[in-house]
C-alpha atoms as a printed R data frame, in Angstrom:
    type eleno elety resid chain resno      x      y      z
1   ATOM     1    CA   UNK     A     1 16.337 59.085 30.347
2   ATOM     2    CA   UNK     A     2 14.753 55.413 30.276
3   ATOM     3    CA   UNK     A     3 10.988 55.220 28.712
4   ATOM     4    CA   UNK     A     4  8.566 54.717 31.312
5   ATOM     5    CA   UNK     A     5  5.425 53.109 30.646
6   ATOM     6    CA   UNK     A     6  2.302 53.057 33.424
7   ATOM     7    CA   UNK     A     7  0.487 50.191 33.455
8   ATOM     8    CA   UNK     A     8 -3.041 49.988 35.311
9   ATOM     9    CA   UNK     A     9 -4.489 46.804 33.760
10  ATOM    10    CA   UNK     A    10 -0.652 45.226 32.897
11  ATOM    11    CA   UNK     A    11  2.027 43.798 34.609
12  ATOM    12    CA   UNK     A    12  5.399 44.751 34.370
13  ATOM    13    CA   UNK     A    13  6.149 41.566 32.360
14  ATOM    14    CA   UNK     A    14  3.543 42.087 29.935
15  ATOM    15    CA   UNK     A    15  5.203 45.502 28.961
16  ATOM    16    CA   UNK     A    16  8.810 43.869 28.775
17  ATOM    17    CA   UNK     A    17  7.140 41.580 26.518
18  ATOM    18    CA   UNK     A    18  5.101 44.027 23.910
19  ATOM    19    CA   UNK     A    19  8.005 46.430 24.234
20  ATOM    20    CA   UNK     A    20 10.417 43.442 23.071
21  ATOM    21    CA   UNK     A    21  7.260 42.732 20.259
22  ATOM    22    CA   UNK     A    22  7.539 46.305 19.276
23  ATOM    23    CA   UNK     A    23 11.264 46.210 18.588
24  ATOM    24    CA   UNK     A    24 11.922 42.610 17.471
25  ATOM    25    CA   UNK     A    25  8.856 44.549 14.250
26  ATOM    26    CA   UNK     A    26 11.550 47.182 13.442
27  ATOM    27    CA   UNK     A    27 13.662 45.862 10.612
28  ATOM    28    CA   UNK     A    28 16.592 48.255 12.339
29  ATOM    29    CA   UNK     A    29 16.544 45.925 15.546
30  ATOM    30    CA   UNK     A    30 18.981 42.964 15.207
31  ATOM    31    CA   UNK     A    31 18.377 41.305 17.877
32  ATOM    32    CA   UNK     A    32 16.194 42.394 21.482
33  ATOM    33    CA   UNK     A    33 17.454 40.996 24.510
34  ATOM    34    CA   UNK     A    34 15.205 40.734 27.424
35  ATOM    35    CA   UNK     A    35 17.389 40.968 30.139
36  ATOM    36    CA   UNK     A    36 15.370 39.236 32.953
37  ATOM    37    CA   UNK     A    37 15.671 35.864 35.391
38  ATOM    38    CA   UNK     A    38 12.218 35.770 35.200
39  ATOM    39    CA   UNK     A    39 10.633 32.192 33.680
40  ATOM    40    CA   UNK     A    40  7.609 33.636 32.835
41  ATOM    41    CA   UNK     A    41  9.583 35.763 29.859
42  ATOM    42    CA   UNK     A    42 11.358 32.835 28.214
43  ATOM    43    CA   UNK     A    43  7.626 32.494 26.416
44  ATOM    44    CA   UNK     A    44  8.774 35.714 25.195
45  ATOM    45    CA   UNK     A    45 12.274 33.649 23.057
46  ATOM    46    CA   UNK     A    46 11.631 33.374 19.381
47  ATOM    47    CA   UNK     A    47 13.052 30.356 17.316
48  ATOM    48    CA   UNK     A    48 14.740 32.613 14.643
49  ATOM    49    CA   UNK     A    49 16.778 34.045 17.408
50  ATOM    50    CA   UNK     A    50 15.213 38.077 17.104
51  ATOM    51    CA   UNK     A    51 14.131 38.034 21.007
52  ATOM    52    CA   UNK     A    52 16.216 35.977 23.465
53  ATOM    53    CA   UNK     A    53 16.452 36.158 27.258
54  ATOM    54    CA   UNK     A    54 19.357 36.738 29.209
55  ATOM    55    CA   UNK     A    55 19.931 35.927 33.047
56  ATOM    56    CA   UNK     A    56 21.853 38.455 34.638
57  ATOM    57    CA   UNK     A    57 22.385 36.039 37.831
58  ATOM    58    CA   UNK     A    58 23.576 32.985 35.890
59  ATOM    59    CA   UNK     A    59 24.974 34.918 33.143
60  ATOM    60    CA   UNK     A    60 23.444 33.342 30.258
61  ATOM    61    CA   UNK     A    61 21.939 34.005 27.397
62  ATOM    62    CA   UNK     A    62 18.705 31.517 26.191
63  ATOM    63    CA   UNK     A    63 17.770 31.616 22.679
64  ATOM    64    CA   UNK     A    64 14.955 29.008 21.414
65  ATOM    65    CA   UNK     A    65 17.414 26.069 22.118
66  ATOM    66    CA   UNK     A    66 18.388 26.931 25.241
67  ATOM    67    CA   UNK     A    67 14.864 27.753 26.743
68  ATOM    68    CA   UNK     A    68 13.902 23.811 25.544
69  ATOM    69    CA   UNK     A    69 17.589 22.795 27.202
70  ATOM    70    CA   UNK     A    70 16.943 24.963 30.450
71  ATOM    71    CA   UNK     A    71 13.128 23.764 31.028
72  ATOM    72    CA   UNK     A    72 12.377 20.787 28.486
73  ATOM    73    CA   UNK     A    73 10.163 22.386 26.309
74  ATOM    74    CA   UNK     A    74  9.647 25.017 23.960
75  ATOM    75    CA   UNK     A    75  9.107 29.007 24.204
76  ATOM    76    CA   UNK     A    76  5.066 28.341 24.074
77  ATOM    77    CA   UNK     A    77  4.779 25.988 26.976
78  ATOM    78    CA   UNK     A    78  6.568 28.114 29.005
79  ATOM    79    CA   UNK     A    79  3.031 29.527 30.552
80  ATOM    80    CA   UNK     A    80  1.830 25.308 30.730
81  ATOM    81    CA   UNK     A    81  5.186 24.030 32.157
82  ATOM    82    CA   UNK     A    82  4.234 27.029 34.819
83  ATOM    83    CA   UNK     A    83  1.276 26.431 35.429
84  ATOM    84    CA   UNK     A    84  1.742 23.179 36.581
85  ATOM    85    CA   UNK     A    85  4.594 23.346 38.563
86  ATOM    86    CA   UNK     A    86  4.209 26.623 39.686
87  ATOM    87    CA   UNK     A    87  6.356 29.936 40.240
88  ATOM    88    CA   UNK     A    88  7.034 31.520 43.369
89  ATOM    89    CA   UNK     A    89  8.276 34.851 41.920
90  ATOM    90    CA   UNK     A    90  4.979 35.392 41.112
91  ATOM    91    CA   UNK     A    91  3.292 33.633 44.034
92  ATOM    92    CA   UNK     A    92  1.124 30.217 42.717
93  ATOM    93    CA   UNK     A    93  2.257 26.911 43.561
94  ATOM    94    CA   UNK     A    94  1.531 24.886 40.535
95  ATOM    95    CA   UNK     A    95 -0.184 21.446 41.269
96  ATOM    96    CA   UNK     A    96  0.772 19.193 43.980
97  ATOM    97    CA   UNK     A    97  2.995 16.404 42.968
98  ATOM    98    CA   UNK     A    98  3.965 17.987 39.793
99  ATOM    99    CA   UNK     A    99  7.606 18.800 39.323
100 ATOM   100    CA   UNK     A   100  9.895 19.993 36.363
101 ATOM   101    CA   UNK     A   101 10.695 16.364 34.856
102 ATOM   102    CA   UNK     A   102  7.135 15.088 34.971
103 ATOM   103    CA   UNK     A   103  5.883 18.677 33.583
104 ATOM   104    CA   UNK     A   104  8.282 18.918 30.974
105 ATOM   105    CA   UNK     A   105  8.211 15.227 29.794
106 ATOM   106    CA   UNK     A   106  4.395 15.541 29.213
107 ATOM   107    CA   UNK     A   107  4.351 18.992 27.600
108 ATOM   108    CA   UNK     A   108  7.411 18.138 24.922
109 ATOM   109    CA   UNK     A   109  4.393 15.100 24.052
110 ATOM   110    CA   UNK     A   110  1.290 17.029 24.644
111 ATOM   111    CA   UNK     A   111  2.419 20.594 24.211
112 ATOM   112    CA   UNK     A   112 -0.305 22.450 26.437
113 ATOM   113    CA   UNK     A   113 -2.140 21.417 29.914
114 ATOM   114    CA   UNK     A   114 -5.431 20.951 27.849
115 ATOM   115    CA   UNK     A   115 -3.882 18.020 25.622
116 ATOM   116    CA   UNK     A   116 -2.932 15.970 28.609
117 ATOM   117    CA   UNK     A   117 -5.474 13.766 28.544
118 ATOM   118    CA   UNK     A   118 -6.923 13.253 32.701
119 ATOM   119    CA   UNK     A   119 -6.289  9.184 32.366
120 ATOM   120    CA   UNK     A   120 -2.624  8.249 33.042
121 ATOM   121    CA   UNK     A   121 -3.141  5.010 31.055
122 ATOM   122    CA   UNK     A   122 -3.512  7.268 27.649
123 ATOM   123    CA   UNK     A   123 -0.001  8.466 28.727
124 ATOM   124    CA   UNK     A   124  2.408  7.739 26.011
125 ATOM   125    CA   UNK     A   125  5.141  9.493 28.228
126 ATOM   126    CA   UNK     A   126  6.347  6.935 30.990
127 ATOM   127    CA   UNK     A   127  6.550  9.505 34.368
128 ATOM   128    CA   UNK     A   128  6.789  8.736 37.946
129 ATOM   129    CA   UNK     A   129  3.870  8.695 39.739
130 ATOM   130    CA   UNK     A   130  1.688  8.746 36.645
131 ATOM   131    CA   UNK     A   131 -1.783  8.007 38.033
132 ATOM   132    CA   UNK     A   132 -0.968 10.860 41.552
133 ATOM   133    CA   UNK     A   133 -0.396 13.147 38.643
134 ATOM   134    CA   UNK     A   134 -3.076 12.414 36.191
135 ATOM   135    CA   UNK     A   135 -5.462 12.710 39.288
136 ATOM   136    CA   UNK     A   136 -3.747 15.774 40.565
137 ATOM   137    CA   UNK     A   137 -3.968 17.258 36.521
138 ATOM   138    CA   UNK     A   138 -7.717 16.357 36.740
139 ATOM   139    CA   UNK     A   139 -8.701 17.676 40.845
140 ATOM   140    CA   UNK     A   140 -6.616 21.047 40.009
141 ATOM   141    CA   UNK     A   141 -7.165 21.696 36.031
142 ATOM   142    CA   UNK     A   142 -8.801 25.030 36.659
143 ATOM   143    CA   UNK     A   143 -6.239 26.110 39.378
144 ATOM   144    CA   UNK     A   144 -3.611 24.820 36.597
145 ATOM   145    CA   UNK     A   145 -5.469 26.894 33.647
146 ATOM   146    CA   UNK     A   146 -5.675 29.814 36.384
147 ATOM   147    CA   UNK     A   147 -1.867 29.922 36.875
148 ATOM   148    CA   UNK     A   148 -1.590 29.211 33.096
149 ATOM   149    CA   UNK     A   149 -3.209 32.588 32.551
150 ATOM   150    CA   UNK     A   150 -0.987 34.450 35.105
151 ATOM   151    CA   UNK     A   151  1.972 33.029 33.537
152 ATOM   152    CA   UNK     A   152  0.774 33.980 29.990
153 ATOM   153    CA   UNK     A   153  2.190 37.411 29.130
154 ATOM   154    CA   UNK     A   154 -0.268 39.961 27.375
155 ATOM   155    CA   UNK     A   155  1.520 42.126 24.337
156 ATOM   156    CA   UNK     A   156 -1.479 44.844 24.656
157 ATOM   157    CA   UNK     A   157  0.685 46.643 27.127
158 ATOM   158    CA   UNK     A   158  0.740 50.432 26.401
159 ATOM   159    CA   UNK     A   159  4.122 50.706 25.555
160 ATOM   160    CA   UNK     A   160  6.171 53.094 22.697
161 ATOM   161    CA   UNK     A   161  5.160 52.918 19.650
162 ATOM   162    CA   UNK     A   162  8.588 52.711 17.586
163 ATOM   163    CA   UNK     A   163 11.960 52.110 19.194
164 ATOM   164    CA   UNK     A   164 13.064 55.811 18.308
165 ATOM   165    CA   UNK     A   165 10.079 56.148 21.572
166 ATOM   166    CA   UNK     A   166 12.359 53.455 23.459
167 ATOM   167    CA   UNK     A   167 15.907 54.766 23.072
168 ATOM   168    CA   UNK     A   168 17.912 55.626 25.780
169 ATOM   169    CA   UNK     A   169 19.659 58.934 25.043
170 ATOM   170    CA   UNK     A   170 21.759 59.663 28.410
171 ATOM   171    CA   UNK     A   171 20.746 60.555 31.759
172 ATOM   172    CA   UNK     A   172 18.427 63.269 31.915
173 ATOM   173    CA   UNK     A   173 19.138 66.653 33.909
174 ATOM   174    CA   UNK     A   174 18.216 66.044 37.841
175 ATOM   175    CA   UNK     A   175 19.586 62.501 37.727
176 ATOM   176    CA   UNK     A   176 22.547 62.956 40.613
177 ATOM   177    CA   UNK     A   177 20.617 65.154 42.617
178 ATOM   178    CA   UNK     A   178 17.692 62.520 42.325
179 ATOM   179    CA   UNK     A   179 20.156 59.384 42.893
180 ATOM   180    CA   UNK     A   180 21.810 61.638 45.894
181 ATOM   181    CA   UNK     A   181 18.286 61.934 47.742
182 ATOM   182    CA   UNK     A   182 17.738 58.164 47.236
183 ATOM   183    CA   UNK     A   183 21.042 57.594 48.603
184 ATOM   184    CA   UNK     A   184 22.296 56.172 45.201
185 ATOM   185    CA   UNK     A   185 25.454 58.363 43.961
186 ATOM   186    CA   UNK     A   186 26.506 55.403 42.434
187 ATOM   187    CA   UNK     A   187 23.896 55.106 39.935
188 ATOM   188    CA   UNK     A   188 24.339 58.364 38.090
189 ATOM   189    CA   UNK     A   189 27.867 57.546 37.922
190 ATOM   190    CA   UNK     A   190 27.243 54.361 36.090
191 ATOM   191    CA   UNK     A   191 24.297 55.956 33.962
192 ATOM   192    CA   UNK     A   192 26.563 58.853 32.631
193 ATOM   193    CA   UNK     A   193 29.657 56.364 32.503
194 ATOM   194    CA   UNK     A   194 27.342 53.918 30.110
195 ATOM   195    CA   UNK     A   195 26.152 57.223 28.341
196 ATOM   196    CA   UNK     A   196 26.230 57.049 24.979
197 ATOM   197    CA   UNK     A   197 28.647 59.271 22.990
């Protein structure tokens, strides 16, 4: 009963993220929630408040102000602040020396990895370790515009085309006996208790 989209050439984030696109259009959709711990997604978190992200773990929910609260800068650094300090859910390390303070203090100034300028002395942010950084920034800029590109989310994704496409309308017939051979009874019983109607 959930739409399934297969994705050759696209990640699995990129088609949470062009599936959120594709609702957060429809003038019917209040408000999509992208219900994800994944960092890479809070690029995905709109200022006017259509698309937020919500962290099932933590519990919480990060709208615009909350993404710049939770990482120090806004929705479109989120791929920067990544690529410089890395993600392991999606396996790159970032640049050495580079942590969330020092990444987020010079993207609030600079914005993207290809503003910061390579000389620490044209810093107007004061960081720790400016100069191991700035030489760091300028030995691993195409490994940090690499990771920057993994971390960027593509909204081409084949997805549905409305969010009539998207609805979920029930569990479909074959569900228990499916959930029963994966050894999952309890999942059709939560799918047909969160049924709607």
């Amino acid at each position: 009963g959930f739409a399934v989209w297969p994705q050759i050439e696209h990640e699995a984030d990129d088609g949470l993220a062009s599936a959120a696109a594709v609702a957060a259009g429809d003038p019917r959709v209040e408000q999509v929630v992208i219900c994800t711990p994944d960092k890479d997604l809070a690029q995905c978190v709109t200022a006017d408040g259509r698309i937020v992200q919500y962290d099932r773990r933590q519990r919480v929910l990060y709208d615009h102000a909350g993404v710049v609260d939770k990482f120090g800068v806004p929705p479109a650094s989120i791929p920067d602040y990544l690529g410089l300090v890395g993600d392991s859910a999606d396996g790159f390390p970032g640049l050495p020396g580079w942590g969330a303070k020092s990444a987020s203090a010079l993207l609030a100034r600079y914005g993207h990895i290809t503003s910061i300028p390579f000389d620490a002395a044209e810093w107007d942010v004061q960081v720790r370790g400016a100069a191991k950084l700035a030489a760091a920034l300028q030995d691993g800029f195409e490994d940090a515009l690499l990771f920057r590109r993994i971390a960027t989310v593509e909204l081409g994704a084949p997805v549905s085309a409305t969010v009539d496409e998207m609805e979920w309308r029930g569990p479909q017939p074959g569900l228990e006996e499916r959930c029963t051979e994966l050894g999952a009874e309890r999942l059709a019983a939560r799918a047909h208790s969160l049924a709607p109607g």
